[in-house]
Backbone as CSV, one residue per row, in Angstrom:
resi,resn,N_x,N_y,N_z,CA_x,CA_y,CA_z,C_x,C_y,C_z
1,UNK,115.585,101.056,103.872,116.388,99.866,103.784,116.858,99.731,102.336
2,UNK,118.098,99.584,101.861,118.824,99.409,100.905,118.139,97.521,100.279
3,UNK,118.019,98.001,98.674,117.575,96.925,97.719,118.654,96.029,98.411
4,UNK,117.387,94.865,98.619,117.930,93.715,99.371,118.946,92.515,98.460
5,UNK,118.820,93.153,97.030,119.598,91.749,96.439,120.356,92.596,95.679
6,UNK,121.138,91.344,95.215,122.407,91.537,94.089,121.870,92.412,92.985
7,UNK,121.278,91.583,92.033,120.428,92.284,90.892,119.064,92.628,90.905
8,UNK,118.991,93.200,89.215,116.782,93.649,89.355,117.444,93.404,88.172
9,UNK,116.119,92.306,87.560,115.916,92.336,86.285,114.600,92.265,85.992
10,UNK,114.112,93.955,85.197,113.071,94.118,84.718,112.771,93.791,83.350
11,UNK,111.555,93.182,83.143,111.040,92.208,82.175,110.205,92.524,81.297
12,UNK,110.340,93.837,80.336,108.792,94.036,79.599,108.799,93.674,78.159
13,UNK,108.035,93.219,77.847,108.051,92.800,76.829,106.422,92.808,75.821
14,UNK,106.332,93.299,75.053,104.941,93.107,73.747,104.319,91.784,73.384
15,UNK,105.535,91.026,73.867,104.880,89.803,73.385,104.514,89.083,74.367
16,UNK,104.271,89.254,75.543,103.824,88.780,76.810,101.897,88.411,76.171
17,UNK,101.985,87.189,76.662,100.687,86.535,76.648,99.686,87.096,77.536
18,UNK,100.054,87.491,79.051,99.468,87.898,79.726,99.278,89.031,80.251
19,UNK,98.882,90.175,79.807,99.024,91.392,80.210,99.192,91.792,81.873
20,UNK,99.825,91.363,82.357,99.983,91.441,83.984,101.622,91.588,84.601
21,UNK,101.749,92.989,85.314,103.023,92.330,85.888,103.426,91.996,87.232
22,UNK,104.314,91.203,87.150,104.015,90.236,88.503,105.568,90.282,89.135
23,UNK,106.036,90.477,90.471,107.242,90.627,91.268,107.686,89.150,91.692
24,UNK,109.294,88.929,91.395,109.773,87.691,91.634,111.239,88.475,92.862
25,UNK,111.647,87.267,93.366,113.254,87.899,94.145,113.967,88.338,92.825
26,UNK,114.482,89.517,92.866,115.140,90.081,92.146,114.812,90.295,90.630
27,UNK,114.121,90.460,90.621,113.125,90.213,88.769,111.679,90.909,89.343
28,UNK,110.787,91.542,88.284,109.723,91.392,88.170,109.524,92.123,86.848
29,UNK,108.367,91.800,86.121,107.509,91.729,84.899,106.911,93.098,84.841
30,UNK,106.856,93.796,83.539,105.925,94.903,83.378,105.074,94.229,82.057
31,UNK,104.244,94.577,82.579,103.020,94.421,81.021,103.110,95.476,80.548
32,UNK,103.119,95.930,79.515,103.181,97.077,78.368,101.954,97.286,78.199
33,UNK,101.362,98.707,78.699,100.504,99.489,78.387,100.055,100.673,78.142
34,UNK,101.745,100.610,77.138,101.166,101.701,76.122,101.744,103.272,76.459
35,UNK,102.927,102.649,77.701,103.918,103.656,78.619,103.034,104.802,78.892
36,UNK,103.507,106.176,79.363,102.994,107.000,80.562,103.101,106.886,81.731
37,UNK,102.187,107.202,82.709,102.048,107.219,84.281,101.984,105.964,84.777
38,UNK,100.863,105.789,83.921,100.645,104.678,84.638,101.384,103.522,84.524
39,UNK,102.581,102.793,83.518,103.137,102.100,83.342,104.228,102.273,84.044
40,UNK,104.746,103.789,84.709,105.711,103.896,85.445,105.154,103.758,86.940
41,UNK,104.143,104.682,86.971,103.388,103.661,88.537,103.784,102.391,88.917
42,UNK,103.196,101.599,87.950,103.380,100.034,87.596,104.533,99.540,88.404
43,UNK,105.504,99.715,87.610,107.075,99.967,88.039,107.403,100.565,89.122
44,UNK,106.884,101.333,89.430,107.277,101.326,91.371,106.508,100.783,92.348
45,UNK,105.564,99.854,91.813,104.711,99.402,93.053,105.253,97.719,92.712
46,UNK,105.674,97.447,91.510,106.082,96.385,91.557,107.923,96.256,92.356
47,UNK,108.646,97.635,91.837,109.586,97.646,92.692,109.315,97.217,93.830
48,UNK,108.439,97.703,94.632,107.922,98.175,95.964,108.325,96.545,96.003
49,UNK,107.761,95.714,95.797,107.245,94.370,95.906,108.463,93.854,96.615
50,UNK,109.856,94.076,95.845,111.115,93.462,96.182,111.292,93.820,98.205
51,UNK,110.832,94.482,98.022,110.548,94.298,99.700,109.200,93.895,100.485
52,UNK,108.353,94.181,99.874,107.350,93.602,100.522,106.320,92.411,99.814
53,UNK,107.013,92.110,99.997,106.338,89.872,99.185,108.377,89.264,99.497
54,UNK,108.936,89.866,98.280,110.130,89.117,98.326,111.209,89.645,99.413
55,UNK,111.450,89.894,99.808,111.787,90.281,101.285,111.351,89.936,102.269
56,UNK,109.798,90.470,102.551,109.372,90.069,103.776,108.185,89.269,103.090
57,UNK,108.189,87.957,103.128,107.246,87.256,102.576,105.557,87.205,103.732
58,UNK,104.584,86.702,103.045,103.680,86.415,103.695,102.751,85.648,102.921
59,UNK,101.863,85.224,103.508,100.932,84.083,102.877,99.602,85.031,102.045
60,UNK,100.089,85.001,100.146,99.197,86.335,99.776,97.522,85.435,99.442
61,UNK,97.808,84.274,100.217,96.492,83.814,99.788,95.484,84.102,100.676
62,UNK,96.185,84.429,102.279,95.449,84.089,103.119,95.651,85.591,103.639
63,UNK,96.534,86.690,103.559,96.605,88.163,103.714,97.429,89.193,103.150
64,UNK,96.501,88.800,101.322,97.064,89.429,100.598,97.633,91.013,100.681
65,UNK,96.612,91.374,101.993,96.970,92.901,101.909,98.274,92.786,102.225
66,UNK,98.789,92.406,102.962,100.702,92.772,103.484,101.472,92.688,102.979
67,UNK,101.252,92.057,100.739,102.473,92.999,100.309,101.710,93.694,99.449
68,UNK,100.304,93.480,98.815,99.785,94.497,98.126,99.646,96.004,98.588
69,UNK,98.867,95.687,100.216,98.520,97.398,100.182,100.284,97.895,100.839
70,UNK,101.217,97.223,101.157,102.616,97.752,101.723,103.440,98.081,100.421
71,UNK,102.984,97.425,99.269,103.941,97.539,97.805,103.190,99.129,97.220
72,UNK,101.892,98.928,97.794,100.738,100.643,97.027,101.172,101.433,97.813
73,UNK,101.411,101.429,99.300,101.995,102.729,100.141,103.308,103.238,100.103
74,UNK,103.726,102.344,99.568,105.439,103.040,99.314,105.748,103.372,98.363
75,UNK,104.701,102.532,96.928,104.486,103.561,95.896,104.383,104.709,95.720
76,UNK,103.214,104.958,96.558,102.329,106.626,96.699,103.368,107.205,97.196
77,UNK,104.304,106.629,98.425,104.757,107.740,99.026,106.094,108.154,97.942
78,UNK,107.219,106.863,97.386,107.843,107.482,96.471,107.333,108.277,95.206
79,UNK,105.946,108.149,94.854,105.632,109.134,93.591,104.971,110.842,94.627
80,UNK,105.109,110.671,95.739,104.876,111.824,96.247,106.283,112.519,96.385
81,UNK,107.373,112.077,97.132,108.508,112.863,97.629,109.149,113.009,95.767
82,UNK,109.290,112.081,94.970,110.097,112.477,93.738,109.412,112.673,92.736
83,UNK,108.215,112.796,92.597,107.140,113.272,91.494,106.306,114.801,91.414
84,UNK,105.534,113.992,91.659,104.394,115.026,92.445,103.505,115.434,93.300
85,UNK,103.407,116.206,94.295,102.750,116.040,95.258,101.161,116.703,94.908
86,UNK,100.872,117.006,93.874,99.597,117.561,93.552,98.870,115.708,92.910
87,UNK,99.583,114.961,92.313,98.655,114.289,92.039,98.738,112.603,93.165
88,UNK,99.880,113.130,94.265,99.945,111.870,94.666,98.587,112.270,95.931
89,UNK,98.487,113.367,95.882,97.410,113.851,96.670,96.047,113.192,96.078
90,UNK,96.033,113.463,94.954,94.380,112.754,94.044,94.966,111.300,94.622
91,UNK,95.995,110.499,94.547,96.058,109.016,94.604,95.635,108.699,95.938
92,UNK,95.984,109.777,97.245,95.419,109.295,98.549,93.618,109.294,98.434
93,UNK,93.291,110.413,97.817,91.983,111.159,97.736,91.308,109.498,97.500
94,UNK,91.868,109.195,96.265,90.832,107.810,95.933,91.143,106.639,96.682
95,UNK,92.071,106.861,97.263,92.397,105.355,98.247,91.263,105.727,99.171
96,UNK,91.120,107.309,100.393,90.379,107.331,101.030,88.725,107.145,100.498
97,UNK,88.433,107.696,99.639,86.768,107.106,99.180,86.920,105.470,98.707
98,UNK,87.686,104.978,98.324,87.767,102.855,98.242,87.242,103.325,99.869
99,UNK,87.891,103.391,100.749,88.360,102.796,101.644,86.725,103.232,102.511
100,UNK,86.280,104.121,102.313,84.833,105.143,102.755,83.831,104.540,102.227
101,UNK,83.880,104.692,101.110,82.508,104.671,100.297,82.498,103.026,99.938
102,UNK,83.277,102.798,98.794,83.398,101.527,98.387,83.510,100.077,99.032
103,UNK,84.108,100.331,100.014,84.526,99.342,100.452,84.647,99.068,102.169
104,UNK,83.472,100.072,102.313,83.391,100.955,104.134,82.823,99.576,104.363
105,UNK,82.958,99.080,105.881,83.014,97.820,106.329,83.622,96.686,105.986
106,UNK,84.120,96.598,104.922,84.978,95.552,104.410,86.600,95.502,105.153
107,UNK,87.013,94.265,106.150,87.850,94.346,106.175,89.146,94.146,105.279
108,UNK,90.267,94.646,105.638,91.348,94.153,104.223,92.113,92.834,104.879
109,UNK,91.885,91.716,106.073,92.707,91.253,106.598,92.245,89.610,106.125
110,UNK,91.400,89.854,104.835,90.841,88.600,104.608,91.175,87.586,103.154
111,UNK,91.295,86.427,103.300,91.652,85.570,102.301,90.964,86.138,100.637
112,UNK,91.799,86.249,99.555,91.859,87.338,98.443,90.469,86.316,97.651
113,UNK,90.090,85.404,98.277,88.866,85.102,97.612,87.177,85.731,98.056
114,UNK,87.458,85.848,98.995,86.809,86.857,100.343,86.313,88.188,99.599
115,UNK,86.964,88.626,98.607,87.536,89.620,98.352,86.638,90.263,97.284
116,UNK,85.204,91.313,96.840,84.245,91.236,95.912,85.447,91.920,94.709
117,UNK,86.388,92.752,94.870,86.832,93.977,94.228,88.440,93.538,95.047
118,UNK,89.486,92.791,94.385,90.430,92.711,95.123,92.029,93.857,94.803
119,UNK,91.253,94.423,93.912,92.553,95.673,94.167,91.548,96.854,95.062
120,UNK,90.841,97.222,94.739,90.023,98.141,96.095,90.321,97.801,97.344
121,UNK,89.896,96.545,97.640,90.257,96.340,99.120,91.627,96.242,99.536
122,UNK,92.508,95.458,98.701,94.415,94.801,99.177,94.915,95.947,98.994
123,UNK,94.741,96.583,97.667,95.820,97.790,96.599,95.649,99.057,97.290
124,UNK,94.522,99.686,97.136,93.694,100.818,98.094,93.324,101.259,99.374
125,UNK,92.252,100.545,99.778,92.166,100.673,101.251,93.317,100.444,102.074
126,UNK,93.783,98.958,101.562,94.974,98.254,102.617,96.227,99.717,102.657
127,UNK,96.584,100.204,101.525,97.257,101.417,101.406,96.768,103.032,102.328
128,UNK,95.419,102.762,102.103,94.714,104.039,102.964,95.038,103.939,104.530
129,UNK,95.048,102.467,104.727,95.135,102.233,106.475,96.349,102.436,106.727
130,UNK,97.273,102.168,106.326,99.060,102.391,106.271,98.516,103.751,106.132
131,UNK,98.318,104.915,105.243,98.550,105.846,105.752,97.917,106.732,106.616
132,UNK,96.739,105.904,107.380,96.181,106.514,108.541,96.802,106.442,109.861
133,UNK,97.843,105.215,109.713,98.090,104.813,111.075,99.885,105.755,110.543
134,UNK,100.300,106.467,109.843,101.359,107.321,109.395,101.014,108.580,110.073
135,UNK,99.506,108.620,109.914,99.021,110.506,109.843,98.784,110.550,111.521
136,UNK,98.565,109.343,111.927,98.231,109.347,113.447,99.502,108.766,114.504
137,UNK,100.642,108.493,114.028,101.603,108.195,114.211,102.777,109.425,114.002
138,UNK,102.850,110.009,113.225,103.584,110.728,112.347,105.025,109.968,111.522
139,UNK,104.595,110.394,110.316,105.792,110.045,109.192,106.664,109.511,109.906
140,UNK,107.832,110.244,110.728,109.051,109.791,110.842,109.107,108.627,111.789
141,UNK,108.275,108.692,112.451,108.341,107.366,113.607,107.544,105.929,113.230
142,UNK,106.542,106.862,112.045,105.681,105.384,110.919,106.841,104.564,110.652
143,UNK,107.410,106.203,109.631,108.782,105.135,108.892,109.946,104.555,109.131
144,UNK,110.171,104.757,110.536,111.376,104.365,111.477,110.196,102.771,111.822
145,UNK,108.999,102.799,112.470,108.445,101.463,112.729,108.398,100.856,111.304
146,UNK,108.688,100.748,110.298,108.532,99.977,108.560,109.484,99.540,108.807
147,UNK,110.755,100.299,108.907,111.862,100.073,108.721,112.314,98.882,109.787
148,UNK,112.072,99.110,110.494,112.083,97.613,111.858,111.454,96.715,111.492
149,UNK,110.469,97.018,110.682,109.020,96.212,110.196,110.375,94.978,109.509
150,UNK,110.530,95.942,108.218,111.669,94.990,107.589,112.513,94.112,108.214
151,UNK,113.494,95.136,108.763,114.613,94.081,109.479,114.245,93.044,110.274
152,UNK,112.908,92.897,111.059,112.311,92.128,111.776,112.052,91.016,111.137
153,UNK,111.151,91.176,109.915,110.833,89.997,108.899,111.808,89.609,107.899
154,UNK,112.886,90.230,107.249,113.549,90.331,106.327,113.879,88.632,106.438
155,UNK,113.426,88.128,105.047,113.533,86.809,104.822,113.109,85.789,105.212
156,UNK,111.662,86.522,105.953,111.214,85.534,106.959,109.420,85.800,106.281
157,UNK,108.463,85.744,107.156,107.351,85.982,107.129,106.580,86.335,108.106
158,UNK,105.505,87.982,107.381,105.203,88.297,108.178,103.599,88.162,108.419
159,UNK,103.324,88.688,109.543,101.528,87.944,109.447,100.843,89.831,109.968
160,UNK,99.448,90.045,109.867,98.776,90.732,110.051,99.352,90.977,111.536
161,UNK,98.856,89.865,112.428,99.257,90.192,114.132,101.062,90.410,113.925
162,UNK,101.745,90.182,113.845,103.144,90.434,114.133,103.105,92.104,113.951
163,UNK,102.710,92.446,112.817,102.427,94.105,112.267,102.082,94.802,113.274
164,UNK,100.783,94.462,113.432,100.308,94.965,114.760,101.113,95.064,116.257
165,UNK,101.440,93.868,116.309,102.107,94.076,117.937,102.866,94.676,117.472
166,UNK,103.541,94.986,116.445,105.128,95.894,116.329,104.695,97.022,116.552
167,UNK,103.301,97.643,115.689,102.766,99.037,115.943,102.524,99.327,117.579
168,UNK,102.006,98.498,117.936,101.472,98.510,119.755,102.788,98.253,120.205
169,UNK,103.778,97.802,120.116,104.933,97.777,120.829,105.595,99.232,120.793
170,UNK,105.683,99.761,119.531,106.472,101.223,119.397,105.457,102.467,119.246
171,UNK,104.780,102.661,119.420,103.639,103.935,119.514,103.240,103.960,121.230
172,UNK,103.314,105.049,121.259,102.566,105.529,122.517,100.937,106.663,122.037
173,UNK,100.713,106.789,120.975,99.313,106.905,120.314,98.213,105.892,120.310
174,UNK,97.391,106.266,120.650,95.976,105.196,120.420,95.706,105.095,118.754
175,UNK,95.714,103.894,118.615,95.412,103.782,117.335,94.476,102.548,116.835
176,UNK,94.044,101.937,117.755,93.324,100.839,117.984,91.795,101.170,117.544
177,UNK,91.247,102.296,117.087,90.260,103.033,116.854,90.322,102.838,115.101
178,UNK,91.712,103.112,114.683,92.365,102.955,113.145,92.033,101.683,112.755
179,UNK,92.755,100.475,113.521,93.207,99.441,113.600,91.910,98.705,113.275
180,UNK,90.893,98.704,114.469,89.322,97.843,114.289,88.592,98.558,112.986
181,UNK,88.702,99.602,112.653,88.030,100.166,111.683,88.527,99.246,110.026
182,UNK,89.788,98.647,110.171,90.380,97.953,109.180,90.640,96.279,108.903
183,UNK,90.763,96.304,109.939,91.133,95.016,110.615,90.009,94.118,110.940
184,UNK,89.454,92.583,110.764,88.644,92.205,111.301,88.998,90.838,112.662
185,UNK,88.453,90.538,113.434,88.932,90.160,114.295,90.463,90.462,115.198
186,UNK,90.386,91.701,115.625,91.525,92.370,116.357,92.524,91.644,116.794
187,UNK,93.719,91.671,116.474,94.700,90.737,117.050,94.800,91.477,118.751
């Protein structure tokens, strides 16, 4: 889906009080740290954002994962197709141990206070499950269901269950095995 607005105005600045950067409609903030990877990471997961928070909004108090871990999976996947695929491979590697080791039983579908470690669970895992239900889906029909995902919510808001029935509406794969493993109280 084509950048949903007129402009992007990116915001970095040294003299920022708060080292954090944060996604607005058409704007978002880089904290300066010191450039490299990781500051350009930064910058595409906050891109990411312009579609998933400001686009398709949702309530990040009450299920933060749906634009955090949707802003980290489209990250990974653009630093995989135009970067590198040797290290976007290490970036799944550690989403899957958050998601195993760290944070195994923890669902991601819960209010961000809920939350012991809240980029592990929203940023990571929530990103690991997007790309389990990709690997068990396959890519092109994942990303053909996102893409509906969007147009469906675009300017609206979306909730954990809407996600879901969209996945159960367009898959003929079992994935409900994925789904409870992530998810707590099954829509």
């Amino acid at each position: 889906m084509t950048y949903p607005y007129e402009t992007l105005i990116i915001l970095s600045s040294p003299l920022a009080r708060i080292p954090v950067s944060m996604e607005y409609s058409g704007l978002f903030t880089l904290a300066q740290m010191g450039g490299g990877a990781s500051e350009e990471g930064t910058m595409y997961h906050e891109m990411a954002h312009q579609w998933f928070y400001c686009l398709i909004g949702n309530n990040e108090n009450a299920e933060p994962w749906l634009d955090e871990a949707f802003a980290e999976f489209a990250h990974t996947l653009y630093w995989e197709s135009l970067v590198d695929t040797e290290s976007s491979a290490l970036r799944w590697r550690y989403f899957m141990e958050v998601a195993y080791i760290h944070e195994a039983g923890n669902p991601i579908n819960v209010p961000y206070d809920e939350a012991d470690n809240y980029t592990n669970l929203f940023y990571s895992k929530g990103a690991y499950f997007l790309k389990e239900l990709m690997d068990a889906i396959g890519k092109d029909e994942f990303l053909s269901i996102l893409y509906e995902y969007c147009e469906t919510y675009a300017f609206g808001f979306a909730t954990t269950e809407g996600f879901l029935n969209l996945i159960r509406e367009r898959v003929s794969v079992d994935v409900e095995n994925i789904i409870s493993e992530y998810i707590a109280n099954v829509c």
